[in-house]
C-alpha positions, 0 to 999 in steps of 0.5 A: 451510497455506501463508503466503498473505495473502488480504486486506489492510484499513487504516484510513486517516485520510481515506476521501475523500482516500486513495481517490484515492490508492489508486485509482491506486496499486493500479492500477500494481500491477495491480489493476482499478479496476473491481472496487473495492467500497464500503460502510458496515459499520453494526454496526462504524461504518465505511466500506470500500472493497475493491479486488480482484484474483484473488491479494489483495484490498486495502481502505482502512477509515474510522477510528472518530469516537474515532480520526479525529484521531490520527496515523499513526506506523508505529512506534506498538505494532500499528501497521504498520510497512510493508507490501512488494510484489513486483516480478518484475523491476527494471524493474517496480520503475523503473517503479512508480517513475516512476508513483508520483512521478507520483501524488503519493507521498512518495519514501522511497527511490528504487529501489537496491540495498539490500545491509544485506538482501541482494546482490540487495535492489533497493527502493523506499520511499514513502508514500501520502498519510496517511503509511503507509509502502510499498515495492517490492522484487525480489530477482532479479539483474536 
């Protein structure tokens, strides 16, 4: 078996609000907006809207009445901490960049070198806007 993520589902406190987000997001990512399907999982009490694209699909998830008013902290137990994306290039990191700023995320950390991770470790760092935590990281040369 190899490690391959094939699907991504978080629950996000505002199914409304992160929709817009995601919707722009995924897309700088490259995911085709056409293909994002909604839905409401009535034996689990959610709303789900998937994105897909043929190497992950990505969902947002409505979170349970219990729940609805709880904050995002990514250093909570079984939270997640960050989740990372790719990048083939640096330029593909500068331009996420620019496009990110342009949707209203919270920069982190603009695109750098971070040399604690490696020589070659160029990242950035931003969250949406429920306050999960992103990066975009390539580790080539250039």
């Amino acid at each position: 078996m190899k490690p391959i993520i094939d699907h991504i589902q978080i629950t996000v406190k505002d199914i409304n609000v992160a929709e817009k987000f995601y919707d722009q997001f995924l897309q700088i990512l490259g995911f085709n907006i056409k293909n994002k399907v909604k839905a409401f999982i009535e034996e689990n009490d959610f709303h789900v809207i998937e994105y897909t694209h043929e190497l992950l699909a990505f969902a947002i998830t409505s979170p349970r009445e219990a729940f609805k008013n709880d904050s995002i902290n990514r250093r909570k137990p079984g939270a997640l901490h960050h989740l990372a994306f790719k990048a083939s290039s640096r330029s593909e990191v500068d331009n996420a960049y620019l496009k990110l700023r342009e949707i209203g995320a919270e920069i982190v950390s603009r695109p750098q070198i971070h040399k604690e991770y490696s020589e070659n470790y160029y990242a950035l760092y931003f969250k949406d806007t429920e306050n999960i935590k992103y990066e975009i990281v390539c580790t080539n040369k250039e």
